[in-house]
C-alpha positions as CSV (number, residue, x, y, z in Angstrom):
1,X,-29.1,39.2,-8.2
2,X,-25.4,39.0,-7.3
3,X,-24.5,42.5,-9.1
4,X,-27.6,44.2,-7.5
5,X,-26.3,42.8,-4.2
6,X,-23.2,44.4,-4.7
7,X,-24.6,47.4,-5.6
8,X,-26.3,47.7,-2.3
9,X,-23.1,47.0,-0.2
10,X,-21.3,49.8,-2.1
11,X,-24.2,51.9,-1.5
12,X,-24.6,51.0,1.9
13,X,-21.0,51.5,2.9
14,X,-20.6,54.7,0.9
15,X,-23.7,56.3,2.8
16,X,-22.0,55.1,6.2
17,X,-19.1,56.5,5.5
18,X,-20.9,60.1,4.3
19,X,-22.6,60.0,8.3
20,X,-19.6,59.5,9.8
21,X,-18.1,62.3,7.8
22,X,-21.2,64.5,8.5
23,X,-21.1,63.6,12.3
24,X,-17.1,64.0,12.4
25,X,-18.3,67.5,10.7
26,X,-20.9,68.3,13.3
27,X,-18.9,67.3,16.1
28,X,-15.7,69.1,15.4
29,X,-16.5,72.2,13.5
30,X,-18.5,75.6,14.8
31,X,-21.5,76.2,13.8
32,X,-23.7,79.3,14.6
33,X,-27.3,79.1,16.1
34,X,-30.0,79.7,13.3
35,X,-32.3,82.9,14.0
36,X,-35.0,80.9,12.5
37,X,-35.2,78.0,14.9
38,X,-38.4,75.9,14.2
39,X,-40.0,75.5,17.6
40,X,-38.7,73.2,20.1
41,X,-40.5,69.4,19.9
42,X,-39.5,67.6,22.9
43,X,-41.0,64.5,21.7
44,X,-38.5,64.6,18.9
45,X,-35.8,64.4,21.5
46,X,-34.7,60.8,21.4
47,X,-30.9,59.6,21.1
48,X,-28.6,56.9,21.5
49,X,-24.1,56.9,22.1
50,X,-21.8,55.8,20.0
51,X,-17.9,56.3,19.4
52,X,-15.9,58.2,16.9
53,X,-12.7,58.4,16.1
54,X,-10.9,62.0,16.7
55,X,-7.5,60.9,16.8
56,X,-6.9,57.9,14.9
57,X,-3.0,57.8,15.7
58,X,-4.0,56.3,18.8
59,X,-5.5,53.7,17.2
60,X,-3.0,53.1,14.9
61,X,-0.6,52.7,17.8
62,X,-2.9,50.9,19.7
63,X,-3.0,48.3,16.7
64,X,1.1,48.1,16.8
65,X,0.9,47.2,20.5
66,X,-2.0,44.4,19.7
67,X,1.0,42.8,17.6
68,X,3.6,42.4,20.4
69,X,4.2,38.8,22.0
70,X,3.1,40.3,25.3
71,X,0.7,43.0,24.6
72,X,-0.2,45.2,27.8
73,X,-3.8,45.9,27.4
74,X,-4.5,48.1,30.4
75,X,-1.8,50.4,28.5
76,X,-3.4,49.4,24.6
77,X,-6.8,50.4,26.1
78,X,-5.7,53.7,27.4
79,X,-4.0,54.6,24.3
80,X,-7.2,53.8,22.1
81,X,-9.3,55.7,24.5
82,X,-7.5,58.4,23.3
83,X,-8.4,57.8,19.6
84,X,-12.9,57.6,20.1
85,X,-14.6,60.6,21.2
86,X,-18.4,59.3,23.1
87,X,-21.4,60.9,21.1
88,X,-24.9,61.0,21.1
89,X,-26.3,60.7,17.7
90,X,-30.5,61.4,17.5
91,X,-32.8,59.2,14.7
92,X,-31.7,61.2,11.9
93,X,-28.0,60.5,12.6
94,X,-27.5,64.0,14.2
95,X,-24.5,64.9,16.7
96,X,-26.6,65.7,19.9
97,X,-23.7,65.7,22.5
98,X,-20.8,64.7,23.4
99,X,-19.4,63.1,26.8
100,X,-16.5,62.4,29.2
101,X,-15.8,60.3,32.3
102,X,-13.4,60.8,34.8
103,X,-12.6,57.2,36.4
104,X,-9.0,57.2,37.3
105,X,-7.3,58.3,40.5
106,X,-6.1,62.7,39.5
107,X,-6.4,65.8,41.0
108,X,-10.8,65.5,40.7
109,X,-11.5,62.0,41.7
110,X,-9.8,60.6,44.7
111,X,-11.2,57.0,43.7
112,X,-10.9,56.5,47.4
113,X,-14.1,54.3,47.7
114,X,-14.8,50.7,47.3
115,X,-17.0,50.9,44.6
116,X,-14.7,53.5,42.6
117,X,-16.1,56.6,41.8
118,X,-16.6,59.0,38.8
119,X,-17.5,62.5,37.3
120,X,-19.1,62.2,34.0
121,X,-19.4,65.5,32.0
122,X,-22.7,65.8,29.4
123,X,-22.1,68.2,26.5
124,X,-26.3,68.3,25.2
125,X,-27.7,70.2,22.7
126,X,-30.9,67.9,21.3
127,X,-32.0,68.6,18.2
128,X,-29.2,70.6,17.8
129,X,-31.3,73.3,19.5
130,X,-30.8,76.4,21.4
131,X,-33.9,75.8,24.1
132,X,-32.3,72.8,25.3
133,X,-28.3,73.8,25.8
134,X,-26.9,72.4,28.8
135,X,-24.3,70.4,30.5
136,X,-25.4,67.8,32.7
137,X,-22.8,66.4,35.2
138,X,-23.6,63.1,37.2
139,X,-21.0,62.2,40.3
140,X,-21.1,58.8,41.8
141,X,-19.2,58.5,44.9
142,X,-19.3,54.9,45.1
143,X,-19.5,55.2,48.9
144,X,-22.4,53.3,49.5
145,X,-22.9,51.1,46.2
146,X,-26.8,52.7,45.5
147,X,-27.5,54.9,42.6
148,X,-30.1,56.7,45.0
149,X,-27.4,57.1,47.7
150,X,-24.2,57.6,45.5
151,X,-25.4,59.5,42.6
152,X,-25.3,64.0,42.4
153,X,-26.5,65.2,39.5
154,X,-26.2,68.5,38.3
155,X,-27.3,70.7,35.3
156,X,-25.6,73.6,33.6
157,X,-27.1,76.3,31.3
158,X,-24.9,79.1,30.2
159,X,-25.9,82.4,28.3
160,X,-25.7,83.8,25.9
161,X,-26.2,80.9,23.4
162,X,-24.3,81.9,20.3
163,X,-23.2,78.5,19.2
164,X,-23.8,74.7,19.0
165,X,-21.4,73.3,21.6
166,X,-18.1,71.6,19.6
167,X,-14.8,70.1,20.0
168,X,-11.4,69.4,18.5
169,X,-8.6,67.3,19.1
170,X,-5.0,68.8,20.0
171,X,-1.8,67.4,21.4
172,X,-0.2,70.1,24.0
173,X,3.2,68.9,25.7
174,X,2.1,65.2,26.7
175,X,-1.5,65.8,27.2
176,X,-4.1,64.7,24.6
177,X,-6.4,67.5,25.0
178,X,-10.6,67.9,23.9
179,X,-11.1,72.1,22.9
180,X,-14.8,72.2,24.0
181,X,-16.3,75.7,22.3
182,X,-19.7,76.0,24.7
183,X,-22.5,77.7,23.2
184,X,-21.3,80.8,24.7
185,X,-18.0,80.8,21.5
186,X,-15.8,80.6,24.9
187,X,-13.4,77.3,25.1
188,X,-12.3,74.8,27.9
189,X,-9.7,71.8,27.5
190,X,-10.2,68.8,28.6
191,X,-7.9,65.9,28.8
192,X,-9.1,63.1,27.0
193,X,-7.3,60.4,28.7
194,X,-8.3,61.6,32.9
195,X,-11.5,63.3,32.0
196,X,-10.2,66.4,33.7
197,X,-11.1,70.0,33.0
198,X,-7.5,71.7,32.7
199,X,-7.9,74.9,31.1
200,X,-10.6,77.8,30.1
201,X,-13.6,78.9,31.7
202,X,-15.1,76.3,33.8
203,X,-12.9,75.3,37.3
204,X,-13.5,72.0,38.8
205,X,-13.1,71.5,42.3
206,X,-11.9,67.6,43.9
207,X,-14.7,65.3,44.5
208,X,-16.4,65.6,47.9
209,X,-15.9,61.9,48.9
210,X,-18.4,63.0,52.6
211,X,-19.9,59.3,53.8
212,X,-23.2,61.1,54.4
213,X,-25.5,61.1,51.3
214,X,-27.1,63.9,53.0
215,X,-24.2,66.1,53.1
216,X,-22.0,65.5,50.4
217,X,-21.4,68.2,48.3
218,X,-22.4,68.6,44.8
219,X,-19.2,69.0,42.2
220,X,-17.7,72.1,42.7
221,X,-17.9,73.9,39.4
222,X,-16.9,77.5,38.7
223,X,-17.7,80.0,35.3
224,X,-15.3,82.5,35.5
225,X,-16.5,83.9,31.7
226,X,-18.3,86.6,30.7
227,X,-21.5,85.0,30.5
228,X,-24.4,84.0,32.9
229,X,-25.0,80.3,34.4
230,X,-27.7,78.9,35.9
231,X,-27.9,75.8,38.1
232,X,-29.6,73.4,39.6
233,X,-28.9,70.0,41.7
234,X,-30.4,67.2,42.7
235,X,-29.8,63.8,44.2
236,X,-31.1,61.0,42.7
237,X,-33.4,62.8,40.1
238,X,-33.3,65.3,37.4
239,X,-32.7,68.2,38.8
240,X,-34.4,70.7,36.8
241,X,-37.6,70.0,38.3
242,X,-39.6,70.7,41.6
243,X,-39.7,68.6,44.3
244,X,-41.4,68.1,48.1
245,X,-38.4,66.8,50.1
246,X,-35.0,67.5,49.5
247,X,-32.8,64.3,50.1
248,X,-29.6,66.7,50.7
249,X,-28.9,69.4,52.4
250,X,-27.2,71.5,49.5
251,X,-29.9,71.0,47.2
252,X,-32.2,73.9,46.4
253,X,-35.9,72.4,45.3
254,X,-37.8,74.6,44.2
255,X,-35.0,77.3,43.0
256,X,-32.2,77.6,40.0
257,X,-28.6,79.4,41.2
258,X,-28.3,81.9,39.0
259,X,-24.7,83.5,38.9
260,X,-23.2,86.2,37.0
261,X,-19.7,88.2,37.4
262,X,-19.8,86.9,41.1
263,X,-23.1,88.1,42.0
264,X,-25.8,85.3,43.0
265,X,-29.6,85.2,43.0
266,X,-32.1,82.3,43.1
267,X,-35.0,82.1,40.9
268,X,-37.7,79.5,41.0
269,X,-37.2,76.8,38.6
270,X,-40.3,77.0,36.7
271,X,-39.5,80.5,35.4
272,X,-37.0,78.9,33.6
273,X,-37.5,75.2,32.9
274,X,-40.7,74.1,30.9
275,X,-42.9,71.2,32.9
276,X,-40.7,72.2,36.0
277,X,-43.7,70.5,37.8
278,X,-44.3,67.4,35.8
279,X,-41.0,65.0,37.1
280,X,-42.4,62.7,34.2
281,X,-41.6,65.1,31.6
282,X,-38.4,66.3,30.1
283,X,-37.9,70.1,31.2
284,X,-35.8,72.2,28.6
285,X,-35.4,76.3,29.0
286,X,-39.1,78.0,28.1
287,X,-37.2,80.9,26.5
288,X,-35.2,80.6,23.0
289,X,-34.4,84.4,23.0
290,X,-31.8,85.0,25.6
291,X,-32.6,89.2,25.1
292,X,-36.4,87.5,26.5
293,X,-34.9,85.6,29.4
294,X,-33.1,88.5,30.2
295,X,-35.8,91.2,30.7
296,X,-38.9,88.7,31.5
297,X,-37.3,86.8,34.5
298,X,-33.5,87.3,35.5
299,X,-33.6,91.2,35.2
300,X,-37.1,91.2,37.2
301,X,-36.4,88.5,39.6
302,X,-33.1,89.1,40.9
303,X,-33.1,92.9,40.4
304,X,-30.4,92.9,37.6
305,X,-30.1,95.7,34.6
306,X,-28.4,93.1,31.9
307,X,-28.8,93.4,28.5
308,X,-26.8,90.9,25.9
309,X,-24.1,93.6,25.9
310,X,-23.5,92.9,29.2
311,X,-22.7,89.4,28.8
312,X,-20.3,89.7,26.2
């Protein structure tokens, strides 16, 4: 009994540590999207956050600090930040996405109200998928201390979709920096200690920290690449789907904010999103084939020419 007992602790740890590598694998290395995509199964999507470590030097010195007489643990904790990576893992163990917070006083977040406030950056790709790409991007000003007063949320879809969205670890000059590949094969950096974007093809602008719920803006976010983005806001609720009343003034409804190469066009959101009308299910993008998307609702809609050449 003892020996088989043993035997299934060394089996057990050795197939933890083979998901962590696999995960580690996922998280950190490209990987092209599959022609031969089983359909999308949005009851399948289902997944839970946990950490990883990217950068275990951090940890290390976060150890050697633990060890002092008088440890400083605001420091310790900011150093081992450094060293885990936040993840969403689905049932199987998959890497589904990958997130960052901004929560200190910089250049994005102010941090000028009493609650605090934060910008909190969603990598998501469930199922590993191509229909359900996106970035989703919740600001809470902390003005008023209410989720349904404080909280923006936004979602990003950019095409073409080439690539399951990845990341790597780097040190340049004193920054620890997170190279995000989006699923377009084009990079952004992000430091992993603020939470700020400070290189590539997405450009945040400051928080708006306006005391009217009604008027605040949602975060200021610019694709300067070579591909097209779509977008959608919403306050207090997800916003790829239709509503009746609009509880801000910046929010469009009904319609996606589709730009490309600095032109604009709005098209309504359930040309785009699946159960756009159904708030109680999860919307995803109705087209896998972004050569489809292209000629069946962007080129018709907001009298465009583009082929996938043109987004290249």
């Amino acid at each position: 009994m003892i020996i088989a007992a043993l035997a299934l602790g060394l089996f057990s740890n050795f197939t933890h540590a083979q998901m962590i590598e696999d995960q580690f694998r996922q998280l950190t290395q490209s990987e092209a999207i599959a022609n031969d995509q089983e359909r999308y199964d949005d009851s399948r999507d289902s997944s839970s956050s946990k950490a990883i470590r990217v950068a275990p030097q951090y940890c290390e010195q976060g150890q050697i600090l633990r060890r002092q007489p008088k440890p400083n643990y605001p420091e310790i904790v900011a150093i081992e930040k450094l060293c885990h990576q936040s993840i969403n893992v689905d049932n199987d163990g998959n890497v589904v996405g990958f997130e960052f917070t901004n929560e200190t006083q910089n250049r994005v977040n102010p941090r000028t109200a009493e609650n605090g406030s934060e910008r909190v950056y969603r990598f998501l790709f469930p199922l590993r998928h191509s229909q359900n790409i996106h970035i989703s991007l919740t600001e809470n000003a902390g003005i008023a201390g209410l989720m349904s007063h404080d909280l923006l949320e936004t979602t990003i879809v950019l095409l073409p979709r080439k690539v399951i969205p990845s990341m790597e670890s780097m040190t340049i000059g004193n920054r620890e920096i997170r190279r995000i590949q989006l699923n377009t094969s084009e990079t952004i950096d992000m430091d992993a200690g603020s939470g700020e974007i400070v290189e590539g093809v997405l450009v945040e602008a400051p928080m708006d920290m306006n005391p009217s719920r009604h008027a605040r803006r949602f975060a200021g976010l610019n694709y300067t690449g070579r591909g097209l983005m779509i977008r959608v806001d919403r306050r207090a609720g997800t916003p790829e789907h239709i509503y009746t009343q609009a509880f801000n003034q910046n929010e469009r409804i009904k319609e996606a904010t589709v730009t490309y190469r600095g032109k604009t066009c709005y098209v309504p959101k359930d040309l785009i999103f699946a159960n756009a009308t159904n708030p109680d299910l999860g919307a995803y993008l109705l087209y896998a084939n972004d050569q489809d998307f292209l000629q069946k609702v962007i080129n018709p809609k907001c009298g465009w020419k583009l082929s996938l050449a043109d987004l290249e």
